[in-house]
Each structure stands twice: as structure tokens, then as C-alpha cells.
C-alpha positions as CSV (number, residue, x, y, z in Angstrom):
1,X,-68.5,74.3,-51.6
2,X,-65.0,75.7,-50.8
3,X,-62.9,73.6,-48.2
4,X,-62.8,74.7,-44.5
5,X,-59.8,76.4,-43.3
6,X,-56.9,74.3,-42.4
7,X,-53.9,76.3,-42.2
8,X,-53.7,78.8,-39.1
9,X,-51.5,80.5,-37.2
10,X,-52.1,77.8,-34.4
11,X,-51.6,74.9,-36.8
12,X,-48.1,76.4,-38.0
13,X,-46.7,76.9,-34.2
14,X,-48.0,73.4,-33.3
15,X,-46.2,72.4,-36.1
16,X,-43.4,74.2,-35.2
17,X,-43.2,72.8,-31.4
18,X,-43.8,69.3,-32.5
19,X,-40.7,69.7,-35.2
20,X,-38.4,70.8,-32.6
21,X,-39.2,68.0,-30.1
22,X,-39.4,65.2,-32.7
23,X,-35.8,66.2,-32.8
24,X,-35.7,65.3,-29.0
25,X,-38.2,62.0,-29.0
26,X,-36.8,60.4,-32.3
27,X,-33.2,60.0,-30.3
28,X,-35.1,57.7,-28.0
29,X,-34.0,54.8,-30.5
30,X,-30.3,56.0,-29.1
31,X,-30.9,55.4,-25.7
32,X,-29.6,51.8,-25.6
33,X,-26.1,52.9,-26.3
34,X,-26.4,55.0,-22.7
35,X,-27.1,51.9,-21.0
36,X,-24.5,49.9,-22.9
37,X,-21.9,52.5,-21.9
38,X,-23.4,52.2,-18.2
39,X,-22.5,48.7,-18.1
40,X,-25.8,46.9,-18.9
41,X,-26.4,44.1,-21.3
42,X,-29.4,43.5,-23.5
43,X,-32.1,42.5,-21.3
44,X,-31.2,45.8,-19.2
45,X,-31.9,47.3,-22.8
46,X,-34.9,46.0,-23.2
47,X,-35.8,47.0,-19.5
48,X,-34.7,50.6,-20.0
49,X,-36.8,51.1,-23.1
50,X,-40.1,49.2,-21.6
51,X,-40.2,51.7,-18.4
52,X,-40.2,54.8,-21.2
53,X,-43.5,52.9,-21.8
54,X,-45.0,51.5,-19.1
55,X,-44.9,55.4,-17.5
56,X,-46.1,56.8,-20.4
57,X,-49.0,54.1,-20.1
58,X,-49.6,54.6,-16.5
59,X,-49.9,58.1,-17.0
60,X,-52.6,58.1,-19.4
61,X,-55.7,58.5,-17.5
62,X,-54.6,61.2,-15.5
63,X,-53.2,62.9,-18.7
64,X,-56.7,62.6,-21.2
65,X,-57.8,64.1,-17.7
66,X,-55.7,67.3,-17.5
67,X,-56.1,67.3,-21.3
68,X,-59.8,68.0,-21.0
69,X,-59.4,70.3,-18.5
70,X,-57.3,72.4,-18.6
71,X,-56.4,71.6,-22.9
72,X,-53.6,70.8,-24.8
73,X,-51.3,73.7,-24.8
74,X,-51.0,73.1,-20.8
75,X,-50.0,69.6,-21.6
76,X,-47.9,70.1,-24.3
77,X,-45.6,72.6,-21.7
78,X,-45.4,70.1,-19.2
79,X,-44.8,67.2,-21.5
80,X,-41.9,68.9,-23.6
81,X,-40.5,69.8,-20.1
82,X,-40.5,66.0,-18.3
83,X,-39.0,64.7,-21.7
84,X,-36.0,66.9,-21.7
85,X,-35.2,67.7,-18.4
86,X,-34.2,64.6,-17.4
87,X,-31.4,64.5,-20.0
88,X,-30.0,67.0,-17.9
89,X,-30.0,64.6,-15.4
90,X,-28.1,61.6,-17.4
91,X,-25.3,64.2,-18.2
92,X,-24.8,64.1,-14.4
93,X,-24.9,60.9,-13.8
94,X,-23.0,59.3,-16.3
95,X,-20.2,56.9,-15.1
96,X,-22.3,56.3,-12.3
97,X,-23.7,53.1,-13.2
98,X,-27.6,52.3,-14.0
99,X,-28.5,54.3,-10.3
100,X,-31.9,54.1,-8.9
101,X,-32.5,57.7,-9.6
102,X,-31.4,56.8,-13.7
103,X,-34.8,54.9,-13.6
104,X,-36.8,57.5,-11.8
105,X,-35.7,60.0,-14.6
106,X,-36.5,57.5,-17.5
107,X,-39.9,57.3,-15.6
108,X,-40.6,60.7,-15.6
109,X,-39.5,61.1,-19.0
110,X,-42.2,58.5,-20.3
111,X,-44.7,60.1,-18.6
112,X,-43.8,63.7,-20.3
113,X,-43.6,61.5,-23.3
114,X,-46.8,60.1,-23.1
115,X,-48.4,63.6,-22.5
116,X,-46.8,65.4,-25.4
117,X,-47.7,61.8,-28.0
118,X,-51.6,62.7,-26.7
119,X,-52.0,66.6,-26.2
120,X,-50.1,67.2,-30.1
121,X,-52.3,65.0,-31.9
122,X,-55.5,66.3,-29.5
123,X,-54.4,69.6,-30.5
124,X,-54.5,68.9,-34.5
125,X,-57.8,67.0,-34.1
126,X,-59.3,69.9,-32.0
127,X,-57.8,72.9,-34.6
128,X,-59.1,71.2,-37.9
129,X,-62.3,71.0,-39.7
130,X,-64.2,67.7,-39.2
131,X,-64.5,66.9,-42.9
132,X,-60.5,67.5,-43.3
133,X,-59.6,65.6,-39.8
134,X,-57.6,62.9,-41.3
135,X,-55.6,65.4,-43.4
136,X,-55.1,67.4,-41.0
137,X,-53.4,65.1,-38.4
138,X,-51.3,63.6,-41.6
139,X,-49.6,67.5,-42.7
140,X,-49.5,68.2,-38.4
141,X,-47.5,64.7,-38.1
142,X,-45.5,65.5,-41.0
143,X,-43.4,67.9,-38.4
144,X,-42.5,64.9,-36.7
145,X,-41.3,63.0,-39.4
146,X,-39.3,65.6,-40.8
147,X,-38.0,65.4,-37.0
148,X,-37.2,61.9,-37.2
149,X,-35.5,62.5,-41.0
150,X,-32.7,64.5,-39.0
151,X,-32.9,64.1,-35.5
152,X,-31.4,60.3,-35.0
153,X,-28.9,61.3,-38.0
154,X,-27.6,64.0,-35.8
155,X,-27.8,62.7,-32.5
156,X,-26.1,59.5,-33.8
157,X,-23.1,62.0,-34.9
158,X,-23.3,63.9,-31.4
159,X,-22.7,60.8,-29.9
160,X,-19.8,59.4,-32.1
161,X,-18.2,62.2,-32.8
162,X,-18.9,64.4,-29.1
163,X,-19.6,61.7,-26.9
164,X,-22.7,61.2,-24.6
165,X,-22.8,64.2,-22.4
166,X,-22.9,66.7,-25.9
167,X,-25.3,64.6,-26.8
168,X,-27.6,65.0,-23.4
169,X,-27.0,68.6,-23.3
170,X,-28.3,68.9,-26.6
171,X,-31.3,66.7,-26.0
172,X,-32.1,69.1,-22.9
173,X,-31.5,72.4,-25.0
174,X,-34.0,71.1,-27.9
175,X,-36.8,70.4,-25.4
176,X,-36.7,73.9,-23.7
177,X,-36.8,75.2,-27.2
178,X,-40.1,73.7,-27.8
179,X,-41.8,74.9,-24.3
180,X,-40.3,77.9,-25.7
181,X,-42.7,77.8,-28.9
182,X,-45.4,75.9,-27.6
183,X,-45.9,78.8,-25.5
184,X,-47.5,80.6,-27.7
185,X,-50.2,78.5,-28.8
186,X,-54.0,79.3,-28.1
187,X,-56.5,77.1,-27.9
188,X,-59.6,75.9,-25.4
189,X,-59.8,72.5,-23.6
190,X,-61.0,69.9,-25.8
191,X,-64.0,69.1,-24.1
192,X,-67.1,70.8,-23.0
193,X,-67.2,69.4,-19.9
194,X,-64.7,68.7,-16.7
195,X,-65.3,64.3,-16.9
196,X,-65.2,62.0,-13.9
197,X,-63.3,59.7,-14.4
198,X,-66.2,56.6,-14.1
199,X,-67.9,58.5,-17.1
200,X,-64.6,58.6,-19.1
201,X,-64.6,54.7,-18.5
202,X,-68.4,54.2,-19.9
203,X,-67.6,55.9,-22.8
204,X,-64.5,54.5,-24.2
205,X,-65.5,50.7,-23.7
206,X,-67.7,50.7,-26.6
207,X,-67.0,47.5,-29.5
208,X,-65.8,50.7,-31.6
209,X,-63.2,52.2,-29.3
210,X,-61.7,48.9,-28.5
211,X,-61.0,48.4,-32.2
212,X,-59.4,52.0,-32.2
213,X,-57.4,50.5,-29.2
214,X,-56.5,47.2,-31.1
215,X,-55.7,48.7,-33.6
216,X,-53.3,51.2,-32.0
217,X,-51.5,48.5,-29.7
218,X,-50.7,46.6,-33.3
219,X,-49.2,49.8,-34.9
220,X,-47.1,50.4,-31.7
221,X,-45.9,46.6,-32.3
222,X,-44.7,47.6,-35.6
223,X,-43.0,50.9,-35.3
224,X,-41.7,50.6,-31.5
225,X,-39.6,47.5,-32.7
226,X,-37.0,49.2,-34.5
227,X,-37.1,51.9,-32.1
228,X,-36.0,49.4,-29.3
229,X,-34.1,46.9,-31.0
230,X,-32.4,48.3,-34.4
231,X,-29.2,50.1,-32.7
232,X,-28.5,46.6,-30.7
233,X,-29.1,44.1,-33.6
234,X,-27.2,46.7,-36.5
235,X,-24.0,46.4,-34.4
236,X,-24.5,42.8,-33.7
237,X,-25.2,42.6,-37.7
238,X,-22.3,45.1,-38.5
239,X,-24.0,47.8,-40.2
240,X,-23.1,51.2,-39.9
241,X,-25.2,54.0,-40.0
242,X,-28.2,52.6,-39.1
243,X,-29.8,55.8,-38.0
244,X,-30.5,56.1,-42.0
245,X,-33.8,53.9,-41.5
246,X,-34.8,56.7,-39.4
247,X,-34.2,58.5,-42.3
248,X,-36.1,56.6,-44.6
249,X,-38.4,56.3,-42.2
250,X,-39.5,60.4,-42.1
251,X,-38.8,60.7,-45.8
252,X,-41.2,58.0,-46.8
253,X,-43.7,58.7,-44.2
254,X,-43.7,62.7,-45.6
255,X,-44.0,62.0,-49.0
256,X,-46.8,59.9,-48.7
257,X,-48.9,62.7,-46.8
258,X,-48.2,65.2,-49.0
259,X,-49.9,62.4,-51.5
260,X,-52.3,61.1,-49.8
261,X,-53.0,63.1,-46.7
262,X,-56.9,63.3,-48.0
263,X,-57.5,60.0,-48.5
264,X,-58.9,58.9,-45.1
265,X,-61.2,61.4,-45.2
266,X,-62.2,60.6,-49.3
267,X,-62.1,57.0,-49.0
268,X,-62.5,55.9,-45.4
269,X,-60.1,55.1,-42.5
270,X,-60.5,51.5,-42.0
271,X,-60.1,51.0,-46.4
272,X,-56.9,53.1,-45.5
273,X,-55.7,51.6,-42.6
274,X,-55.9,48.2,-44.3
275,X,-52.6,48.4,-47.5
276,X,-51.1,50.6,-44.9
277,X,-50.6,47.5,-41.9
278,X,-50.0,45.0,-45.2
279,X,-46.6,47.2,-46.0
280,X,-45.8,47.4,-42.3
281,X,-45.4,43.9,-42.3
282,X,-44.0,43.6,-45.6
283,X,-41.3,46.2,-44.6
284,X,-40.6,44.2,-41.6
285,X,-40.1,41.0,-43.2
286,X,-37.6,43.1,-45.6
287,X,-36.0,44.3,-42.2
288,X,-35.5,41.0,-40.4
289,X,-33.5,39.7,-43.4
290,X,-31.0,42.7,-43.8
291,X,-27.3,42.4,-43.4
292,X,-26.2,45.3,-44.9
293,X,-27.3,49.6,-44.6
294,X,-29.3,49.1,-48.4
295,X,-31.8,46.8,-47.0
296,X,-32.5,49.0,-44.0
297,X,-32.9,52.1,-45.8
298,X,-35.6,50.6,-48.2
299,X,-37.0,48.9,-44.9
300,X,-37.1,52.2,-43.3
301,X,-38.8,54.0,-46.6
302,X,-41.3,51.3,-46.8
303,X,-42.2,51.1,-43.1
304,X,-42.4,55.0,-43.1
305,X,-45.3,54.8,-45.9
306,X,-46.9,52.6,-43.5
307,X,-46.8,54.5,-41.0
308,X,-47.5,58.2,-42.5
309,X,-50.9,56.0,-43.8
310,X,-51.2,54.5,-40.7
311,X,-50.8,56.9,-37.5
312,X,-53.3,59.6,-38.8
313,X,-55.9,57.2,-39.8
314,X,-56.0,55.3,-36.1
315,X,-55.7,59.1,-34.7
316,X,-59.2,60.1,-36.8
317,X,-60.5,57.0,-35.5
318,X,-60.3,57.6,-32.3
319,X,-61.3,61.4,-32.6
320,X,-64.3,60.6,-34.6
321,X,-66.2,57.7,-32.2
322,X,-65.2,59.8,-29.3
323,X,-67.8,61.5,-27.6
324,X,-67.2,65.6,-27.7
325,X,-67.0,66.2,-23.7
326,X,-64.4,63.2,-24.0
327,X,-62.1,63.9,-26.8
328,X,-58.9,64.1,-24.3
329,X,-59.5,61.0,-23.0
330,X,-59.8,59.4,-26.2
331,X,-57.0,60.0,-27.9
332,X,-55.0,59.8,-24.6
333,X,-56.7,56.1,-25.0
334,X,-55.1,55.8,-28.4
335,X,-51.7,57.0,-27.5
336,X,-52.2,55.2,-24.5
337,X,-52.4,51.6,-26.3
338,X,-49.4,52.6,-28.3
339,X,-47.1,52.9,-25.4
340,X,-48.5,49.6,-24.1
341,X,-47.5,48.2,-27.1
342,X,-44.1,49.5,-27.5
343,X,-44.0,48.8,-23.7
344,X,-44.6,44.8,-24.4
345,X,-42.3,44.6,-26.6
346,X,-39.5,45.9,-25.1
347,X,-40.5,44.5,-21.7
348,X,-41.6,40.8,-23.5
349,X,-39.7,40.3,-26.2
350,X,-36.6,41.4,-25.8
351,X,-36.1,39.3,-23.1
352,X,-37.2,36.6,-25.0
353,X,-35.2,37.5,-27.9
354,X,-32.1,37.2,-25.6
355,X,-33.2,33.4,-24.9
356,X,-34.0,32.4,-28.5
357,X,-32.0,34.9,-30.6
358,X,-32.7,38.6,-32.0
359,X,-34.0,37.8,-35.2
360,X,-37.6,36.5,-33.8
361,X,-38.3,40.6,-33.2
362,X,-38.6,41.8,-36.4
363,X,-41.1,38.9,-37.3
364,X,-43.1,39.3,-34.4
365,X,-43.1,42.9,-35.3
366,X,-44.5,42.0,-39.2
367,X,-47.1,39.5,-37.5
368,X,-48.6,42.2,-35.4
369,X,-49.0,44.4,-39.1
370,X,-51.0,41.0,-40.4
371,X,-53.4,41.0,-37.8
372,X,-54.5,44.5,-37.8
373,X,-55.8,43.5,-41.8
374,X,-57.4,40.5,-40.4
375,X,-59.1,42.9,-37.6
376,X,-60.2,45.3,-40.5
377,X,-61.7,43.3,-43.0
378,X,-63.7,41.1,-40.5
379,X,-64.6,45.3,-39.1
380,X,-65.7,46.2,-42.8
381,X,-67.7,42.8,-43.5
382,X,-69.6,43.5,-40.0
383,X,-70.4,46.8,-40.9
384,X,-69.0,48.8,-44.6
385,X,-70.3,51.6,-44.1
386,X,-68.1,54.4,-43.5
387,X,-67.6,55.5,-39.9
388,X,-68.8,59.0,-38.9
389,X,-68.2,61.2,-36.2
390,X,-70.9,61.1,-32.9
């Protein structure tokens, strides 16, 4: 039988609009040299990053809400607009110290966050065929890797070479640039029906979705790490140019979806997800011992294989034990546990790390990658046959 149809005209401009604000979200891992400049140390760091995800956390139940009511495309405008509006609002502040209303904008700009990370990847779940789900959310999430490629390269080089306020300006211009394109996207809600929210709750506690959920917190622990921590830690190590894991982050993570996009789908998610946590850790082992730009460019390519296994797969998962009417809410679950993760450990650990020193982060980070294979295989011994969708 011939394969469904993947590749539409509302799979290209979602593609599009999530290129054009990766180039926006990836410069998140440039945000601690704002608050550096603003006169806060490394717990303030740690603080600043940790709101970005607590909000975006907080947010999630009313956002899988408006997701399945109103759909993704509604989301996706009002996401892309509370990300990049705000950096309008750090262009005027700057020099002004970390103000109160700093922390209100970083608030609302996790929340938009949060609402683009689960409308985009309810969108590519909701546009593809169910038997090429997996490989569809891998070549979607390819237009954010090619985002994070480029985008930290060149914001890194706005802010050197232009200082911070080029640098915010951009950040704004980029954002309204993707309402621009997302605009044109048409698509229903995701679900069939308008939830409560009490029924939401009954059916995303089930043993399956809280794996999903464990599962996503972990990966969150792997990549949100770097994110937080690599720009502090590469100066305190003396590496220039560190934005080149980001690099080797996206190239790694694109390469590997143009190979093996498919294989969640062909071979199963959780046989998938397994190798793909095992390099995350091994990456981040290779990443807690670098002292020089090599070692955090091969860190970067490895960690981005990971991930471009990884991210799809846990998004499938999700999708697939999610009940139709519910879809929203489930993958606003998923994301949801992500942030939470990146929220603990910026919130968690990196005041800890001040105490005891930064080089317990990158472990903790490759310890959270081991777990998720010890979660998987006792999954698969409890049950090994494949999961499919309800």
C-alpha cells in the first residue's frame, strides 16, 4: 500500500513558522549574559532561567485548554507574540537593573513559550498520518534544529559585536515574523470535544501517561542543562565560542532525522527512546569534562542525536495514549513536564551548584539520561508489545 500523505502545504508553513522562531527561542541559552550585564550573579542566573519555566509550566492547563478549543494556529499566534514582545521590553529597560517589571516580562515570555513548545508539536501530530506520526514530528522538529544551528551562532555575534539592545530588537523583529507566517495556517482544533477540565485530569493520570510524563521531565533534565548553564560555566572554563554546541547540537539532531525519522514508527518508541537517553548521558559525561571548544562541539553533535531520537519519540507517545477529544491537553502535559524539568534545574541546581561548584550540573544532567533507560526497559519487560494509539 502506498504511504499516506505527509508533505502539505500546512506542514511546509508550520515548518516555516517554527524555523523562524527557533531563531528567537534557541537565544534563550543567551539570556544569562542580560542578567550578568544587569548586575546579577549566578544564583540570579539560575533564578532568571527557572521563572522562563515555572510560567511556561503554570500555564499548561489553561494552554492544552485553548489548544482544544479553539486549536493550534490560535495558540501558535499568541505564543510567538508573548515570546517576542517582551524583548521589546528588555531593550527599554536595560541599565535599569533586574526591575520587578524585568520579571513580569520573563513570565510572560515563558508562558508564550510554553504555548508555542505545545500548539507546534500538537499541530504536527494533528496534520500527519497515524502510521507516519513519529516521522512526522521528527522532519517538523527538524525546523527547529536548523533554528538552533544558526540562531545562538548569530545572536551570540549580535551581542558581541552590536551589543544587547541589537540583539533585543532583533529578537522582537524575528517573533513578529513568525505571527506573520503562522498566520496563514489552517487547521481544526485538535479535539472533538470542548473538555472540562476534571475530565482532562481522569484521562491523563493513567500508569501510561505518567511514563510519557517521566519520561519527558528526564529529557528536559538533559537538554535544559546546557541551555541554563553552558554560557556561565564556558567563560568560567575560558572557551570561546561556545554557541558552536548549539551548532552541533541542530546539525546532529538533523542529520539523524533525515536517517532515522521512521524508525519510531518501524521499530517502536520505547526500543527508540532507549540508545537515544544512553547517548544523552554519554554526551553529557563528554560535556562535564571539556576544557576546550573541541570537546563541546562533539558534546553538542552527540547530545543533538539524542535529542533528534529523543523529542519526537516522547511527542508520539504522548499523542498516541491520548484520548482523541484530549489530544491538546496531552501533549500540553508532555511539554508541560519538560518545562518543569528545565524549571528544576535551573531553580534547584544551580543554586546548588553555586554551593558545591559548577561541575556537579552536567552529571546530574547525564544521570537523569540513565534513568530514563532504567524506566524503559523495566516498561518493555512489563509489557513488549508495541504501544498503539486509543
Amino acid at each position: 500500500m502506498p504511504r499516506e500523505k505527509l508533505y502539505t502545504r500546512t506542514f511546509f508553513l508550520g515548518f516555516a513558522y517554527n524555523f523562524v522562531l527557533a531563531l528567537h527561542f534557541t537565544n534563550n541559552a543567551l539570556y544569562p549574559l542580560f542578567v550578568r550585564q544587569e548586575g546579577g550573579g549566578i544564583a540570579m542566573v539560575g533564578l532568571f532561567m527557572g521563572v522562563y519555566s515555572l510560567a511556561a509550566v503554570l500555564g499548561r492547563p489553561l494552554i492544552g485548554l485553548l489548544i482544544d478549543r479553539y486549536g493550534p494556529r490560535e495558540v501558535l499566534m499568541l505564543g510567538a507574540l508573548c515570546l517576542s514582545l517582551p524583548a521589546l521590553g528588555y531593550f527599554l529597560l536595560l541599565g535599569t537593573g533586574m526591575s520587578p517589571l524585568v520579571w513580569v516580562l520573563r513570565a510572560v515570555q515563558g508562558f508564550g513559550y510554553g504555548a508555542h513548545f505545545s500548539a507546534t508539536f500538537t499541530l504536527a501530530a494533528l496534520i500527519a498520518p497515524s502510521t507516519r506520526r513519529n516521522e512526522a514530528i521528527a522532519m517538523y522538529g527538524v525546523s527547529g534544529l536548523a533554528g538552533a544551528m544558526i540562531g545562538p551562532f548569530i545572536g551570540e555575534q549580535l551581542v558581541e559585536h552590536a551589543g544587547l539592545p541589537v540583539f533585543f530588537l532583533a529578537m522582537c523583529g524575528v517573533g513578529l515574523l513568525a505571527v506573520a507566517v503562522v498566520w496563514n495556517v489552517r487547521v481544526g482544533r485538535a479535539g472533538t470535544a470542548i473538555p472540562r477540565p476534571s475530565e482532562v485530569l481522569r484521562a491523563l493520570v493513567t500508569r501510561d501517561m505518567q511514563l510519557v510524563a517521566a519520561l519527558a521531565f528526564l529529557l528536559a533534565l538533559c537538554y535544559s542543562t546546557p541551555q541554563s548553564f553552558l554560557a556561565v560555566i564556558a567563560k568560567q572554563r575560558g572557551i570561546a565560542d561556545f554557541s558552536l554546541y548549539f551548532s552541533a547540537w541542530g546539525l546532529g539532531g538533523t542529520i539523524i532525522r533525515f536517517v532515522g525519522g521512521s524508525w519510531g514508527d518501524k521499530r517502536g518508541l520505547r526500543r527508540v527512546l532507549m540508545p537515544s537517553f544512553a547517548m544523552y548521558a554519554a554526551g553529557l559525561t563528554l560535556l562535564a569534562f571539556s576544557t576546550g571548544i573541541a570537546g563541546v562541539i562533539v558534546a553538542g553533535f552527540l547530545t543533538g542525536i539524542s535529542h533528534g531520537l529523543a523529542f519526537p519519540a516522547v511527542a508520539s507517545l504522548g499523542y498516541a495514549l491520548a484520548p482523541k477529544a484530549f489530544t491538546g491537553s496531552a501533549m500540553a502535559l508532555v511539554t508541560g513536564m519538560m518545562d518543569t524539568g528545565a524549571a528544576v534545574m535551573a531553580l534547584a541546581v544551580g543554586p546548588l551548584a553555586e554551593l558545591v561548584g559548577y561541575g556537579i550540573v552536567f552529571p546530574i544532567a547525564a544521570g537523569a539520561g540513565a534513568s530514563a533507560v532504567l524506566l524503559l526497559v523495566l516498561s518493555i519487560r512489563a509489557n513488549p508489545a508495541p504501544i498503539r494509539e486509543s
